[in-house]
C-alpha positions as CSV (number, residue, x, y, z in Angstrom):
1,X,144.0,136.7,46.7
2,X,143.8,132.8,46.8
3,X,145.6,129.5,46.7
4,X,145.1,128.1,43.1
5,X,144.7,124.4,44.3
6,X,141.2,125.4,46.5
7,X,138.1,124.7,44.9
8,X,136.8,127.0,46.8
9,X,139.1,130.3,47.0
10,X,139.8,131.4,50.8
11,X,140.4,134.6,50.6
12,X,143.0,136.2,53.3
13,X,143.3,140.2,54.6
14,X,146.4,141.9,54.3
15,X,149.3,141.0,56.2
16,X,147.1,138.1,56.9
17,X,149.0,134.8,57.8
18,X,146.1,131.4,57.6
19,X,147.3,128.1,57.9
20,X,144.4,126.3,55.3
21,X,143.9,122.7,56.3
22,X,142.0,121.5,53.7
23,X,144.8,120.9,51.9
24,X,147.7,122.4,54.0
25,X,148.8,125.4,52.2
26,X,149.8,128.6,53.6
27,X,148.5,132.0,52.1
28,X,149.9,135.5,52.9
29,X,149.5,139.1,51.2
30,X,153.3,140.5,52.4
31,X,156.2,138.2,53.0
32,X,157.7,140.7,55.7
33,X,154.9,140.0,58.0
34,X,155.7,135.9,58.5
35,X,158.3,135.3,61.0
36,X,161.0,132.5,59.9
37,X,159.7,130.9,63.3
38,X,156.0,130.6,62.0
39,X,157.8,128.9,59.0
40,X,159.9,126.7,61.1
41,X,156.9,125.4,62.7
42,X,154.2,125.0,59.9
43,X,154.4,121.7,58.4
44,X,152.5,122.2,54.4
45,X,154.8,121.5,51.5
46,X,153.8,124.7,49.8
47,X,153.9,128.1,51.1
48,X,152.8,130.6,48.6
49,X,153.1,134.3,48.9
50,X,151.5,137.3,46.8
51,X,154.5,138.9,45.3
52,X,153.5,141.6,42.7
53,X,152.6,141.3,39.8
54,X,151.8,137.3,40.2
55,X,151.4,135.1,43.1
56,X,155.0,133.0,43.4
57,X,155.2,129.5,44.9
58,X,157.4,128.1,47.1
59,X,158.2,124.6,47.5
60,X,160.4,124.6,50.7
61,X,163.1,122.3,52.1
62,X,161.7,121.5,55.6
63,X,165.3,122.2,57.3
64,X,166.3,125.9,58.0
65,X,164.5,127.7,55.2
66,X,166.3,131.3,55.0
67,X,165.3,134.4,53.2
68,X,166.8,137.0,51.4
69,X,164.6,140.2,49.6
70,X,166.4,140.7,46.2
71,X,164.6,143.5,44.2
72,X,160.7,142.9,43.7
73,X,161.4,138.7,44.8
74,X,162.4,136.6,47.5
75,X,165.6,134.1,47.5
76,X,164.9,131.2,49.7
77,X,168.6,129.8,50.4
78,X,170.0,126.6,52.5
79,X,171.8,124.3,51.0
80,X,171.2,125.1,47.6
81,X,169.4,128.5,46.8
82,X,166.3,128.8,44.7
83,X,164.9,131.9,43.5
84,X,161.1,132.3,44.3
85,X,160.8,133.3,40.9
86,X,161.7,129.9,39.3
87,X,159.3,128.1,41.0
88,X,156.0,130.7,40.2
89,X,155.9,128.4,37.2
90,X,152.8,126.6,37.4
91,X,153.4,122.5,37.3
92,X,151.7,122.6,33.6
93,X,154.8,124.5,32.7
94,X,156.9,122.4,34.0
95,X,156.4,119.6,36.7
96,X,158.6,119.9,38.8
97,X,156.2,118.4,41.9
98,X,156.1,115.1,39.7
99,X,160.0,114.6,39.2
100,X,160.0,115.1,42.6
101,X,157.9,112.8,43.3
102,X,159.5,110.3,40.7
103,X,162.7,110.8,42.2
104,X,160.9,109.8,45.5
105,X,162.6,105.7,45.4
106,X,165.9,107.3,45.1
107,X,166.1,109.8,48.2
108,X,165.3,106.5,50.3
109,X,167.9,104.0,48.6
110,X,170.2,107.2,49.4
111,X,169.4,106.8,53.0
112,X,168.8,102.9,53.5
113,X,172.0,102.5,51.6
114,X,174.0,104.5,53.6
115,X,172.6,103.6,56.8
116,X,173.5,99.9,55.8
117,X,176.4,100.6,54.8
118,X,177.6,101.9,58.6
119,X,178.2,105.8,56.7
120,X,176.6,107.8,59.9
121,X,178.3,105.8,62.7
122,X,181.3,106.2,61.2
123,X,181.1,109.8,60.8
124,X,179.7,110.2,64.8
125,X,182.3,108.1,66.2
126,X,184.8,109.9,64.2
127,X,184.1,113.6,65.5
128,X,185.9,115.2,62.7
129,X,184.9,115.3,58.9
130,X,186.1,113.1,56.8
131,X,187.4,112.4,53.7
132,X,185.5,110.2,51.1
133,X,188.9,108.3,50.4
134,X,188.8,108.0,54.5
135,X,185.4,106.8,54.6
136,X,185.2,104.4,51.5
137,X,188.6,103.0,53.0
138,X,186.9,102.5,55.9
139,X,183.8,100.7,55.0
140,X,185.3,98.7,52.2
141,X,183.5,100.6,49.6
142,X,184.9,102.1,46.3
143,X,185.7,105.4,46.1
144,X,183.8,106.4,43.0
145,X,180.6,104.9,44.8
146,X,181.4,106.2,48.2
147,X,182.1,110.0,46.7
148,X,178.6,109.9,44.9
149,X,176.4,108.7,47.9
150,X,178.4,111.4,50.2
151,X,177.3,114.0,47.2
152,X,174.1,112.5,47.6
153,X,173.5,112.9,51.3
154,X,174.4,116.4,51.0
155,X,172.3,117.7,48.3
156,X,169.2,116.1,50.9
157,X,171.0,118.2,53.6
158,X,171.8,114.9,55.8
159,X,175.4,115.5,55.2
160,X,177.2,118.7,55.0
161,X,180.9,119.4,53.0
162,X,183.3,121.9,53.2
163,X,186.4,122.3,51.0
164,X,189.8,122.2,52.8
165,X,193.1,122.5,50.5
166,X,190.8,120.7,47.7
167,X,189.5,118.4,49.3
168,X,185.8,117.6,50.5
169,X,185.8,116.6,54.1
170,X,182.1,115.6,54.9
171,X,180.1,115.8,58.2
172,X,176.9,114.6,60.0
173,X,174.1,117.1,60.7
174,X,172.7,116.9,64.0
175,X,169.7,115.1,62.6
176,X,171.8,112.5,60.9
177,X,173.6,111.9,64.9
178,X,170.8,112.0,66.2
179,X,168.3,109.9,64.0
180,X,170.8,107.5,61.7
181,X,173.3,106.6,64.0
182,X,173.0,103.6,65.6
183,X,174.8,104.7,69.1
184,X,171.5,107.5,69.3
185,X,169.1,107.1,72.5
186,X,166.3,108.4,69.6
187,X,167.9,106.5,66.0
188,X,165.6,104.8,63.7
189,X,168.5,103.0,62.1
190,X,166.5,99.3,63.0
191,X,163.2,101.0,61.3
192,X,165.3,101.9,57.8
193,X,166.4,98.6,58.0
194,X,163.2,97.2,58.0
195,X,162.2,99.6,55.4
196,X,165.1,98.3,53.1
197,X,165.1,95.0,53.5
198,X,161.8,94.2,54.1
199,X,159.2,97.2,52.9
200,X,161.0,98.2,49.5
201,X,161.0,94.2,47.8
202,X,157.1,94.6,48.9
203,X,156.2,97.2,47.3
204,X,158.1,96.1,44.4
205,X,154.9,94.4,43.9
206,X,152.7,97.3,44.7
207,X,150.5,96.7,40.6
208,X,150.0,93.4,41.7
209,X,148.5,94.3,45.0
210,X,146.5,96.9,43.6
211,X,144.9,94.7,40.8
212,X,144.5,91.9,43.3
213,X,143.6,93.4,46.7
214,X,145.7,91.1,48.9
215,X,149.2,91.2,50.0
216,X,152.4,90.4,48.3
217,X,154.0,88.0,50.5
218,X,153.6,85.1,48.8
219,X,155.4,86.4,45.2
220,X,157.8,88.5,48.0
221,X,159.1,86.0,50.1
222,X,157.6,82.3,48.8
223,X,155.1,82.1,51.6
224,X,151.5,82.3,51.9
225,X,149.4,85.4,51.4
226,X,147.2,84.3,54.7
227,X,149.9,83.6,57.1
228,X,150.5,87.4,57.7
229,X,153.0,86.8,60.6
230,X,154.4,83.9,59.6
231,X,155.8,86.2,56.8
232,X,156.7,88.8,58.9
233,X,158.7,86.4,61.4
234,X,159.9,83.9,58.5
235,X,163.1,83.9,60.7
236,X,164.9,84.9,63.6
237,X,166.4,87.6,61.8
238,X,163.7,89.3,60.2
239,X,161.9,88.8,63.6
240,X,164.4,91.1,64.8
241,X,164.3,93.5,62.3
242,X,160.9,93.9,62.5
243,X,160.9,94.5,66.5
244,X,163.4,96.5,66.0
245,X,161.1,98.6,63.6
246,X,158.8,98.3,66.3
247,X,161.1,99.4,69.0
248,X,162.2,102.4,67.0
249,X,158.5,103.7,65.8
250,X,157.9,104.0,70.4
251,X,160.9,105.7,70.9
252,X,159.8,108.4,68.4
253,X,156.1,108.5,69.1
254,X,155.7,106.2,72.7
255,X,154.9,109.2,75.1
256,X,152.8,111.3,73.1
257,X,150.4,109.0,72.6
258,X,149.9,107.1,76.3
259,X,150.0,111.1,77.5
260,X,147.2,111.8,74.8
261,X,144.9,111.2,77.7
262,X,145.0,111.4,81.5
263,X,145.5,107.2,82.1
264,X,146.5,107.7,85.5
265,X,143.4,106.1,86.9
266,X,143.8,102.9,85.3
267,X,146.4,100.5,87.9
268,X,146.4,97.6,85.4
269,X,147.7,98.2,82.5
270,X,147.8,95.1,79.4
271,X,149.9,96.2,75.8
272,X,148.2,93.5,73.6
273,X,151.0,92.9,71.0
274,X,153.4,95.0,73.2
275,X,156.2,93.2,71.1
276,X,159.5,94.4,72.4
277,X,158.1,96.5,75.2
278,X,159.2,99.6,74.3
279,X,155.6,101.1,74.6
280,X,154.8,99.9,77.5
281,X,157.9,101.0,79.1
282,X,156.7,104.7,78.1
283,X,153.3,104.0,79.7
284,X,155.4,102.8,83.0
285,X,157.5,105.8,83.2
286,X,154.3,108.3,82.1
287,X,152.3,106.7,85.1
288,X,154.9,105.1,87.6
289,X,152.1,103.8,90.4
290,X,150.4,101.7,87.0
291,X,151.3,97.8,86.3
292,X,152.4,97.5,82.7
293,X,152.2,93.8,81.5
294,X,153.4,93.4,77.2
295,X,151.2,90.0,76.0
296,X,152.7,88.5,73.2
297,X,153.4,85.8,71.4
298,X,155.4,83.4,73.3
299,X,158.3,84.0,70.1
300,X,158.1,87.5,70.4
301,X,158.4,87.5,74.4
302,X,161.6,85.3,74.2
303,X,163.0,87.5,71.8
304,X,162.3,90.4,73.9
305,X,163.7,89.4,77.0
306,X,167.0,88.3,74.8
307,X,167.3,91.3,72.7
308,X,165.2,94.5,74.2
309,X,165.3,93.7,78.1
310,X,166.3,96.3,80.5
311,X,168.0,96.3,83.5
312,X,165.1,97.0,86.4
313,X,162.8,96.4,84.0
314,X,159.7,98.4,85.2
315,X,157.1,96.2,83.2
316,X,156.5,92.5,83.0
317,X,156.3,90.4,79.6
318,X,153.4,87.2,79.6
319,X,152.6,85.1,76.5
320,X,149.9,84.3,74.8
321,X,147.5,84.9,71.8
322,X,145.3,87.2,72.2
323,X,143.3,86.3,69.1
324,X,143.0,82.2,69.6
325,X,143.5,82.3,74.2
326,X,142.2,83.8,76.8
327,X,144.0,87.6,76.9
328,X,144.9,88.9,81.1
329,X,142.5,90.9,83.3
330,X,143.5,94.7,83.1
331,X,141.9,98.0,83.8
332,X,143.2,99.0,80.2
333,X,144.2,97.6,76.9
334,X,146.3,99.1,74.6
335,X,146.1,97.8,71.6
336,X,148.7,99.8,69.2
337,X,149.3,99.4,65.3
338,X,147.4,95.9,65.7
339,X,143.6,96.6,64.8
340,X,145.4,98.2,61.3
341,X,146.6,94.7,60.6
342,X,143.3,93.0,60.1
343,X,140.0,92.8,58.4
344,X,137.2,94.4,60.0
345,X,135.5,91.1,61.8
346,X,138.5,90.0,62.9
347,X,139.0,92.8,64.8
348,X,135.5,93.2,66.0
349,X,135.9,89.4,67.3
350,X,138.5,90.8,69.2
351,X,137.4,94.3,70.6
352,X,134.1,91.8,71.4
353,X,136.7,89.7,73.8
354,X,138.2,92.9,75.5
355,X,134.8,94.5,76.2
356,X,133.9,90.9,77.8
357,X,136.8,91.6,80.1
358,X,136.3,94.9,80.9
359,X,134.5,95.6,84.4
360,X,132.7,99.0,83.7
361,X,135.3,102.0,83.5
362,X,137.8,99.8,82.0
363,X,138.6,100.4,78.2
364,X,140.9,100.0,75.5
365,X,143.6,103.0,74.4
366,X,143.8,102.3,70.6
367,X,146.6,103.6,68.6
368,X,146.8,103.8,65.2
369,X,147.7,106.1,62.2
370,X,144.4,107.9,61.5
371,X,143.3,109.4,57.7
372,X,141.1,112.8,57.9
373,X,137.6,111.6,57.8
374,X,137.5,113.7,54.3
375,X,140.6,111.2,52.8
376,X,142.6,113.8,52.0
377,X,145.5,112.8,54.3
378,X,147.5,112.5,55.6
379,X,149.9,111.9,53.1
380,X,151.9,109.8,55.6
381,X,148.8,107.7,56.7
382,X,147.7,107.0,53.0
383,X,151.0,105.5,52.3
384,X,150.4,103.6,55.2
385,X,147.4,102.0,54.1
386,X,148.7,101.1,50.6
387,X,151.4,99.0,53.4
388,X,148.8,97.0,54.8
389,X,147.6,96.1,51.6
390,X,151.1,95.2,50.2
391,X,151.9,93.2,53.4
392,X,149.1,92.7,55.8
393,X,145.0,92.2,55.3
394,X,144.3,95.5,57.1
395,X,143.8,99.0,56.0
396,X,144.4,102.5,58.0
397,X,140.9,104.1,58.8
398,X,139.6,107.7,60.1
399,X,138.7,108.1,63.4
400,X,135.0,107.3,62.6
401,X,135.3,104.0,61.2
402,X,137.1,102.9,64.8
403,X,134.2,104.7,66.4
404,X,132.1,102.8,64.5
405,X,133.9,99.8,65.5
406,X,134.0,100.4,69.3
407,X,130.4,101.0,69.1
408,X,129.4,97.6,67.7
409,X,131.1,95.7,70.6
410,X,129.3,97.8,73.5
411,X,132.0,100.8,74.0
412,X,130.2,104.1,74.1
413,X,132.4,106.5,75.5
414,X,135.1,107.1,72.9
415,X,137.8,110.0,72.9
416,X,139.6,110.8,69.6
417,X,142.9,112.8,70.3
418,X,145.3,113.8,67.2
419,X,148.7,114.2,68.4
420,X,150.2,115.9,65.2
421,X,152.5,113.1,64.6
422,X,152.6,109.4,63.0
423,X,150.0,108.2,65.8
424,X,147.1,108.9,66.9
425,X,144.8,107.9,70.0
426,X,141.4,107.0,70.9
427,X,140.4,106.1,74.3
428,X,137.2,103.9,74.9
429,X,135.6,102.9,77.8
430,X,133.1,100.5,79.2
């Protein structure tokens, strides 16, 4: 047996169960033998199981796939079942992978609009479901509109309903209180802002950035292509949305990556960029006996301290620009989703400066979403990259090509760790 999508068929043994990384699908001979646990935790879009007579593809919803055996196939059921045997068509019968994808714009307008729109706070502060007469009275919203986004969030299982004397009374999952709510210690509700209001009129211009290799700011927002951050912090307000995008994006990912390596030997610790902090708070609390200074622009560290500051602060903010000044002494750098912004000798120029700094065992902790050194993926991380181009002069790189770039400016021990999330980490030392 073997995955049609491999060039090169891998063939499994019975009962077999082979996570294939190539291109992330999953093969098995007998259904029985995979636990719904090993499905939880497997990440691949397609799971595809030998079913007799013909090998029957799953496309899975990633929340709480369910199983039930009827006859010679397989029912996968959550919020909407789907019989195994509908989807062993291959996509040159009928594509349903493409009008997925298609459909793609719409899940997130789904998602941006309703977090905009105040739909998951409501429904966390309320405690009770709700009504979409309730909740469209509530936010000022019509009810024709309000009844259709609600229908909306619950076909993408953010939402669930349940009937009660005719009526639909909707409810948050615990992703949706947890994620979309403002109120949540862990909610990305500033980074789907950002996404709304700043990412989707960008790539809006996606052809044009593609025919002319440079970002859309300009044709975006009326200023100029070069000025990267002066698009990005045109205002006040869009300062803060982006920080916020920041803040959110550390919350998520902060302690896996400054515990992807031991760092507990470095005392002096500088976030280049450090922006609202929020990083560099993680690194504070992963290694309490470190100094954690954020260098920033002296913008960004006013807004900080106003918006993002934190009673007994455990790091210290100092401005600066690290590209044009002279950048703090420090044991270690961290230099985090700021190399991805800029052209290669820009950030050599830089890396150059740090490595001048560095006594010997110093080093830099770069973090950065990394593509497979074979470009296949991830997915993720190749959407990133078409970001930079729609909005920045960088580009997201495999691990090599920072390697490489470490290298050049004299640092030779380098550590690559892949945390199996949004970032990644390299650690390179003097």
């Amino acid at each position: 047996m073997h995955c049609r999508r491999c060039v090169k068929p891998k063939r499994v043994s019975p009962n077999a169960f082979s996570k294939i990384t190539d291109h992330g699908c999953i093969l098995a001979d007998s259904l029985p033998t995979i636990s719904q646990q090993q499905l939880h935790h497997t990440p691949p879009t397609f799971w595809l199981f030998y079913l007799k007579p013909k090998l029957t593809v799953l496309h899975l919803h990633p929340l709480k796939p369910t199983f039930t055996r009827l006859g010679s196939f397989w029912l996968l059921s959550g919020r909407s079942a789907v019989m195994a045997e509908h989807m062993s068509q291959s996509e040159l019968d009928y594509p349903f992978k493409l009008l997925e994808y298609f459909n793609g714009f719409r899940v997130s307008k789904v998602i941006f609009s309703a977090c905009e729109l105040g739909v998951f706070d409501l429904l966390l502060r309320s405690q009770e479901p709700l009504s979409a007469q309730h909740v469209a009275q509530e936010l000022g919203t019509s009810l024709d509109g309000m009844e259709r986004l609600l229908d909306a969030l619950v076909g993408i299982e953010i939402l669930e309903v349940e009937k009660t004397d005719g009526t639909a009374l909707y409810s948050s999952t615990d992703v949706a209180n947890l994620y979309l709510a403002k109120g949540s210690a862990k909610s990305l509700h500033d980074m789907i802002v950002y996404q709304s209001q700043t990412i989707y009129p960008l790539w809006n211009n996606l052809v044009d950035a593609v025919r002319e290799g440079k970002n859309q700011n300009e044709k975006t927002f009326g200023l100029p292509a070069e000025e990267v951050f002066q698009a990005i912090y045109r205002s006040e307000e869009d300062m803060l949305k982006f920080m916020g995008l920041m803040n959110s994006s550390w919350v998520l990912d902060g302690h896996d990556v400054v515990t992807a390596f031991n760092l507990s030997g470095f005392q002096n610790v500088v976030d280049l960029g450090g922006c609202t902090g929020a990083l560099a708070r993680e690194m504070a609390k992963a290694y309490p006996s470190s100094t954690v200074t954020v260098f920033d622009l002296q913008q960004v560290v006013e807004v900080a301290q106003k918006h993002f500051s934190q009673e007994n602060d455990a790091i210290v903010f100092q401005s600066g620009d690290f590209f044009t000044g002279e950048i703090p002494t420090a044991d270690l750098y961290v230099l985090a989703r700021i190399i991805h912004d800029w052209p290669e000798e820009k950030c050599l120029t830089l890396l150059k400066k740090i490595y001048d700094m560095c006594a010997p065992g110093g080093g830099v902790l770069l973090v950065e979403a990394m593509l497979f050194e074979n470009r296949r993926g991830p997915i993720m991380t190749q959407l990133f990259s078409l970001n930079m181009l729609v909005q920045t002069k960088g580009r997201e790189h495999p691990p090599s090509e920072y390697t490489h770039m470490f290298n050049k400016t004299g640092f030779k021990n380098i550590q690559v760790c892949r945390t199996g999330k949004s970032y990644d980490a390299i650690l390179a030392i003097r």
